[in-house]
C-alpha positions in Angstrom: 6.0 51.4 26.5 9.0 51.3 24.4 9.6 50.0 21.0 10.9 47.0 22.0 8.2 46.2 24.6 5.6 47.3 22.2 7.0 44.1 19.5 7.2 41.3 21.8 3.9 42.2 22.9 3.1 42.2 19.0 5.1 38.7 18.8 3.2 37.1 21.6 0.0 37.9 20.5 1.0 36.4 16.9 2.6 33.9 18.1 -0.6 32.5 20.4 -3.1 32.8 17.6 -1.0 31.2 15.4 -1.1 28.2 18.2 -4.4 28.8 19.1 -4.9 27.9 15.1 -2.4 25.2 14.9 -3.8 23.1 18.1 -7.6 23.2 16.6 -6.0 21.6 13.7 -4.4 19.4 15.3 -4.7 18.9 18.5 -2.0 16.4 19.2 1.0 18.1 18.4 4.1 16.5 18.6 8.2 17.9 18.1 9.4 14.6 15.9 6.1 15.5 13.4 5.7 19.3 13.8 8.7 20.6 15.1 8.3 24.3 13.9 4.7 24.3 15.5 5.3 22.5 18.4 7.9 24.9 19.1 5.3 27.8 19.0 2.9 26.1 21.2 6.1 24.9 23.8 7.1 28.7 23.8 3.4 30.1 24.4 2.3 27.3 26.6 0.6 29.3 29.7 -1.3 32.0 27.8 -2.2 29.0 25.2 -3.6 27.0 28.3 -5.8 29.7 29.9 -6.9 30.7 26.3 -8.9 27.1 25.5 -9.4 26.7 29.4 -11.5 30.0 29.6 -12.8 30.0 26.3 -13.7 26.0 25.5 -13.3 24.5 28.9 -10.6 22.6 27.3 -7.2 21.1 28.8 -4.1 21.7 27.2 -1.4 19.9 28.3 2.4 20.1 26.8 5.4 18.1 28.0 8.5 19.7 26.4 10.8 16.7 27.4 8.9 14.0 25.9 7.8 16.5 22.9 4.3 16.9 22.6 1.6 18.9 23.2 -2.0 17.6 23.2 -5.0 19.3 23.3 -8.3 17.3 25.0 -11.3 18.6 22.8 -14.9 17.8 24.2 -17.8 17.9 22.4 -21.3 17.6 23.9 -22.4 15.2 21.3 -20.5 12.0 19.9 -19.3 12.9 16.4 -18.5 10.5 14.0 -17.1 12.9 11.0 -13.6 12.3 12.0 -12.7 8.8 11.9 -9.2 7.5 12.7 -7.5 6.6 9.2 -5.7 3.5 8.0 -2.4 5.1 6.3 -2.3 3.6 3.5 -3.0 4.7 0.2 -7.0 5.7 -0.1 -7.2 6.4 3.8 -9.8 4.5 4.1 -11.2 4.7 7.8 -11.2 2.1 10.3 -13.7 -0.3 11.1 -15.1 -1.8 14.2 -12.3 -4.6 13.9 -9.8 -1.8 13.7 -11.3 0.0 16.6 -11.4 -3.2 18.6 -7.5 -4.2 18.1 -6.6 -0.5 18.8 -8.6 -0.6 22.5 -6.8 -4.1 23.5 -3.6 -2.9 21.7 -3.4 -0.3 24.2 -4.2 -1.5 27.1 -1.5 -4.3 26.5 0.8 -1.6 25.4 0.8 0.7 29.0 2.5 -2.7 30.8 5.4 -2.7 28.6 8.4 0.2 27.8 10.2 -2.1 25.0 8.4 -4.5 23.0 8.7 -6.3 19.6 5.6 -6.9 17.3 5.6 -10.6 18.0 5.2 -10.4 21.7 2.6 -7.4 21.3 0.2 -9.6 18.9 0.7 -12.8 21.5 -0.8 -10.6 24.6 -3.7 -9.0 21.8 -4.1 -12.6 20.9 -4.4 -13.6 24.8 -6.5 -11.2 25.5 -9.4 -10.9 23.4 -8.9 -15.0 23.3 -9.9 -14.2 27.2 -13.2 -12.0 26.3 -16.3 -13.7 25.2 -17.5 -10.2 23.4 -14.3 -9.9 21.6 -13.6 -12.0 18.4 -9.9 -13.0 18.6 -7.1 -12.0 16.9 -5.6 -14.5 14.4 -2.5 -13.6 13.2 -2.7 -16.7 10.5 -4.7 -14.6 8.6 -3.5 -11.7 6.2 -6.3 -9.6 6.4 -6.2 -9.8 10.4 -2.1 -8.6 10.3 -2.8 -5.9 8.1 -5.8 -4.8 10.5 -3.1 -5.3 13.5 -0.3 -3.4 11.3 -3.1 -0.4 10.5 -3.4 0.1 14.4 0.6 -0.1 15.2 0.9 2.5 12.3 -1.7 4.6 13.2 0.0 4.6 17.3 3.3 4.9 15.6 2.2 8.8 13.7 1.3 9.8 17.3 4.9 8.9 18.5 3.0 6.4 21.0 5.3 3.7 19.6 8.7 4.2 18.0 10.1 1.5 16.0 13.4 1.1 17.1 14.4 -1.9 14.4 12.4 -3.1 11.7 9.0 -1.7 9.9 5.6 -2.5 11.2 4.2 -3.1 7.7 6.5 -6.2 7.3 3.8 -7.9 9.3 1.2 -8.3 6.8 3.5 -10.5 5.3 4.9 -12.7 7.8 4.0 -13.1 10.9 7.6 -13.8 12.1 8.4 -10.1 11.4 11.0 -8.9 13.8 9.6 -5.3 14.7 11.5 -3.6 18.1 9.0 -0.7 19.5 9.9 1.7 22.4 6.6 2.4 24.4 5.3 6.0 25.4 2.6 5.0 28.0 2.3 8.7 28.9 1.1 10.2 25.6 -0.9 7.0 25.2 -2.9 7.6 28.3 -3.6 11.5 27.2 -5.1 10.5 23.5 -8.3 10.0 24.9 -9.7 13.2 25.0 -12.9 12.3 27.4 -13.4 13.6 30.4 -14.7 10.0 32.1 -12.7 7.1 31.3 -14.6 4.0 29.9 -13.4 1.6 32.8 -15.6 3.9 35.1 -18.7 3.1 32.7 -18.4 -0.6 32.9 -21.7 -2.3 32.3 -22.2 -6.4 31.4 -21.0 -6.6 28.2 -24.9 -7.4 27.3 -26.5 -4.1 28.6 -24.3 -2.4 26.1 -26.1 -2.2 23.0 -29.3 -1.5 25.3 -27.5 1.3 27.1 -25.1 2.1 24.1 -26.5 6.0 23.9 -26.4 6.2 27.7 -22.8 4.8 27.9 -21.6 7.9 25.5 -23.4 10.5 27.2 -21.7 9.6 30.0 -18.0 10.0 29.0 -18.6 13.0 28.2 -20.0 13.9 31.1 -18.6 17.5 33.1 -18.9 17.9 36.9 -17.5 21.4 36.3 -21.0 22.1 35.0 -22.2 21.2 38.1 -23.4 17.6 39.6 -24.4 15.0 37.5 -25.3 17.2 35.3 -25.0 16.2 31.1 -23.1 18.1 29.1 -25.7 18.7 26.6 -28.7 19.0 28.1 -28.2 21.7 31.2 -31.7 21.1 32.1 -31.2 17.5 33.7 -30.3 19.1 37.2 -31.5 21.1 39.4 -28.3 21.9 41.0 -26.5 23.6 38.8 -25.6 27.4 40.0 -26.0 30.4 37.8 -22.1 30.6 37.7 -21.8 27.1 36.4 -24.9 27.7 33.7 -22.8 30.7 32.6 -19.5 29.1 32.2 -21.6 26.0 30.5 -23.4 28.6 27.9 -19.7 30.3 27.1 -18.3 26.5 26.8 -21.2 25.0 24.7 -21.3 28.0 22.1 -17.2 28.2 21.5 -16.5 25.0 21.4 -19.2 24.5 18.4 -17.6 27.6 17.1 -14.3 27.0 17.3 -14.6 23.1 16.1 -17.6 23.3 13.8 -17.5 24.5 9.9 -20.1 26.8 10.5 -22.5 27.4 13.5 -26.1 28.0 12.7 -28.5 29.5 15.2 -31.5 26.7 14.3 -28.9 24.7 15.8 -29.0 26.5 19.0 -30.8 26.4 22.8 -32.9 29.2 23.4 -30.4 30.3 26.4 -27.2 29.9 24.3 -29.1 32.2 21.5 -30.1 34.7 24.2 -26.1 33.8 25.6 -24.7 34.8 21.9 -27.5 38.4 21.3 -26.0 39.3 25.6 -23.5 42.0 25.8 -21.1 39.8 27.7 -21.4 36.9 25.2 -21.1 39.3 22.1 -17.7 40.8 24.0 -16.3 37.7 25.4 -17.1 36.0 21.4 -15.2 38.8 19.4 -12.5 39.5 21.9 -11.6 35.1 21.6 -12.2 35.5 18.1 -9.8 38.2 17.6 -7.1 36.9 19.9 -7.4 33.6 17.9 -6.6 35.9 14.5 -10.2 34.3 13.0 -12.1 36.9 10.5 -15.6 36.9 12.0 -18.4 36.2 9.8 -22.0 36.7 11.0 -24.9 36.2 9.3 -29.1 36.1 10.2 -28.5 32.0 9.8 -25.5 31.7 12.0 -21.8 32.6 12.6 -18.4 31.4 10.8 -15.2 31.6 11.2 -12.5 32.6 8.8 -9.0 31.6 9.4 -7.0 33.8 6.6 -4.2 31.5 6.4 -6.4 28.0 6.1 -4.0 26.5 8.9 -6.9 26.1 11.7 -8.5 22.9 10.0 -7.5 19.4 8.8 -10.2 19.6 6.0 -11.2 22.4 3.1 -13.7 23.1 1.0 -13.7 23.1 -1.7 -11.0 21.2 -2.9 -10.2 18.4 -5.7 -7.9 16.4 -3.2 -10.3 13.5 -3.2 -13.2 12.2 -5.3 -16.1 12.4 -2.7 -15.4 16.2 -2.4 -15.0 16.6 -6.3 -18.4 15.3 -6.2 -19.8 17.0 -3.4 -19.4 20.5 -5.3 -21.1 18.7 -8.2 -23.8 17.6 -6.6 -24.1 21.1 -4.6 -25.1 23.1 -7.6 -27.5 20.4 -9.0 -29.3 20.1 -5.6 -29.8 24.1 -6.2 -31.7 23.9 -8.6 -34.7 21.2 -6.8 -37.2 23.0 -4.6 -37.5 21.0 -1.5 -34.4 19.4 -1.9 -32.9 16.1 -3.6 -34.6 12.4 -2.8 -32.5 9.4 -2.6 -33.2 8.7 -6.1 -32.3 11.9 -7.6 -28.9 11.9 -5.7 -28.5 8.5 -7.4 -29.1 10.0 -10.9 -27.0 12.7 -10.5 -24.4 10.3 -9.7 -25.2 8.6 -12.8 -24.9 11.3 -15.1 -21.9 12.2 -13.6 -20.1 9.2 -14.0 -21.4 9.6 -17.7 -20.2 12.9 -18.1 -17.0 12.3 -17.0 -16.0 8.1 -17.9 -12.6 8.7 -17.0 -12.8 10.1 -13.5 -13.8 8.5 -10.2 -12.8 5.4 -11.3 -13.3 3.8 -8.2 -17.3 4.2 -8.5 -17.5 2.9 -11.7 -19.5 0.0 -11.4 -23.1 -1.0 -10.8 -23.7 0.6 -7.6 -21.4 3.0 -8.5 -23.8 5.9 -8.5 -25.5 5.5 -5.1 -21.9 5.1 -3.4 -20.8 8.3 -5.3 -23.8 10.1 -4.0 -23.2 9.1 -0.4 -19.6 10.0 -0.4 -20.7 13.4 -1.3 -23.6 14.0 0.6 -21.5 12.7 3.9 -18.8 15.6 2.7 -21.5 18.2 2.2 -22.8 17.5 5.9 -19.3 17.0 7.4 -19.4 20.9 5.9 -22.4 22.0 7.4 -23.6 22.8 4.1 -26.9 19.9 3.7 -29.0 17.8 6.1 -31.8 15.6 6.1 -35.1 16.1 6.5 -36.9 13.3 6.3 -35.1 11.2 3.0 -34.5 14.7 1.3 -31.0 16.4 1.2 -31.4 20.1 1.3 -28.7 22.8 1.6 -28.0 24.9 4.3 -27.2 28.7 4.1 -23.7 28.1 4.0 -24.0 26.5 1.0 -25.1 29.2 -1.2 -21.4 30.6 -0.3 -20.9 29.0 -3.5 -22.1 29.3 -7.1 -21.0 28.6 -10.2 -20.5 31.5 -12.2 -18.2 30.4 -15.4 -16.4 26.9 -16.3 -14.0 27.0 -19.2 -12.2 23.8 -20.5 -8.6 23.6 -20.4 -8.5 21.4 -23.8 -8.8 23.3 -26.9 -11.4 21.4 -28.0 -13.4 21.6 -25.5 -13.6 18.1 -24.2 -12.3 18.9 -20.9 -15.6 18.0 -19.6 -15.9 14.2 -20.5 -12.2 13.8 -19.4 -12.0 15.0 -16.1 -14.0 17.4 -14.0 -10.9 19.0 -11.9 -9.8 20.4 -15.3 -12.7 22.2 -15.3 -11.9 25.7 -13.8 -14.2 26.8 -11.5 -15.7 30.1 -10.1 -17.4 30.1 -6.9 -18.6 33.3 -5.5 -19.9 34.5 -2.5 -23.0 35.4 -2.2 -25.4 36.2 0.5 -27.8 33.4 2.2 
């Protein structure tokens, strides 16, 4: 092979991990957002494809003329960690209201190319006005435009809607806001990423909180896997051939270890345990990782992946970019030091003292139930991690979480007071260490 040959087969194979990386980050990609990486994935699209198709079971899908690329992730579980945002200032994440307006919103929004703001909130207003379950939208009242605005906004960063005149955040004051949106129906009908739409799930509207666990099951229900069978429990039929319990064991394990912080074996089936310790798992699991450009890290507890330019995840830890994860690497090394983990009311007093310690920081949970809230933020980071769970009403740490461990703080006052000012000027040392 010449020299030549021998660096574009180089580039290619850089150039797919890198999107390999990119699309698990973010797996709706589009050219006005990401143009560099969307690019990349537009260039690579075939080898990209069979990549998460073989190893994940997942679809990619990329339309160079409209300019996006989406990726359809499927977990076997429903996972709540990753909430869709309001973008605003604090990113606080949407409630049920939110999540209601956003279903109607687009089902209004596939009937229409053009539309302005005002006509949109008449047909949401129609139509949950039309639907005993659903409270209706009132656009007379502030709180209920800024809920509608937080769901144009939040279509409007996935290039589903393009304002065209006007700004969608003008609403909240006014409800005579003149807002012109072109429509994208077709990216709007890929967002949702399960592989059974609701509409084929439809149940009275009072079965559903009876059937509520049932009803998510079943979007996320594969036939690939083999008749009607469950995505996470392979067990439930009978008919499923050895071929499609193979590809299901491959599917199950990758995707958790492509999507998840860490993987732990405890976590595991027996099968996809005896699947991972099988000479075709063990080749099929290094040979994806290495093609992705992930540093494999395996340990007794479980595996983990290590992406050595941080671009193959939306969240880190640790990191001071919030309060709740400040906290959360607080509360990690005091949870360390109680056998049999941390009770509610132990979290809550560490929460106190921290809030003590430091009276100028975390401002926001500085009030009488300050304390608990702080300790929730960052017990719910610490999970998101995989690094604490509960058993019972006791938080205890996982292996991963003895990756880290304080080893030297020094203030960046000269008077040492950096503590009782703010605890990101507190430089840190976290080492490694084995579980």
């Amino acid at each position: 092979m010449s020299t030549l040959a021998n660096q574009l087969v180089v580039a290619e194979r850089e150039e797919v991990s890198l999107g390999i990386r990119l699309l698990l980050a973010q797996p709706l990609i589009t050219e006005r957002a990401d143009p560099a990486g969307f690019d990349v994935v537009r260039r690579r699209k075939e080898p990209l494809a069979k990549w998460f198709d073989y190893t994940c079971g997942w679809s990619l899908v990329v339309e160079p003329r409209r300019g996006y690329a989406r990726l359809a992730k499927v977990r076997p579980s429903a996972d709540g960690s990753r909430p869709a945002r309001r973008l605003r200032s604090g990113r606080a994440p949407f409630d049920r209201r939110r999540y209601v307006l956003l279903c109607v919103t687009a089902a209004e929004l596939l009937a229409v190319p053009v539309t302005t703001i005002g006509l949109l909130a008449d047909r949401v207003v129609q139509a949950t006005a039309a639907d005993p379950a659903l409270p209706s939208l009132d656009t007379a009242g502030r709180a209920e435009r800024m809920a509608f605005a937080d769901v144009l906004k939040l279509l409007e960063s996935y290039g589903v809607l393009t304002a065209l005149d006007g700004a969608t955040e003008s609403f909240v004051e006014s409800a005579d806001a003149k807002v012109l949106y072109r429509v994208d129906a077709t990216l709007l009908m890929r967002l949702a990423a399960a592989p059974i739409g609701a509409s084929r799930l439809s149940v009275p509207s009072a079965e559903v909180p009876l059937r509520f666990e049932e009803l998510l099951a079943g979007l996320v229900r594969e036939r690939r896997y083999g008749g009607g069978m469950i995505a996470d429990d392979p067990g439930e039929s009978a008919a499923v051939s050895e071929t499609q319990r193979n590809l299901w064991l491959r599917h199950s394990v990758l995707r958790r270890l492509f999507d998840d912080p860490v993987l732990y074996r405890d976590d595991l089936t027996d099968d996809e345990r005896a699947y991972l310790a099988s000479p075709t798992g063990r080749q099929i699991l290094r040979r994806s990782v290495e093609q992705a450009g992930f540093v494999l890290e395996e340990r007794t507890e479980g595996l983990l992946l290590v992406d050595p330019d941080s671009l193959a995840t939306d969240a880190k830890f640790p990191d001071d970019s919030s309060t709740a994860k400040v906290a959360a690497l607080l509360l990690l090394e005091q949870i360390q030091d109680l056998p049999g983990g941390a009770a509610p009311e132990q979290l809550v007093e560490i929460g106190s003292r921290l809030l003590r310690k430091f009276p100028r920081w975390a401002k926001a949970y500085q009030s009488a139930d300050g304390a608990e809230r702080l300790a929730d933020d960052a017990v719910s980071v610490l999970r998101d991690f995989g690094l604490a769970h509960h058993v019972g009403d006791r938080t205890l740490l996982r292996p991963a979480a003895f990756r880290y461990r304080l080893t030297g703080a020094t203030s960046t006052t000269e008077d040492g007071a950096g503590d009782s000012a703010d605890p990101v000027a507190v430089r840190r040392k976290a080492e490694e260490v084995a579980p």
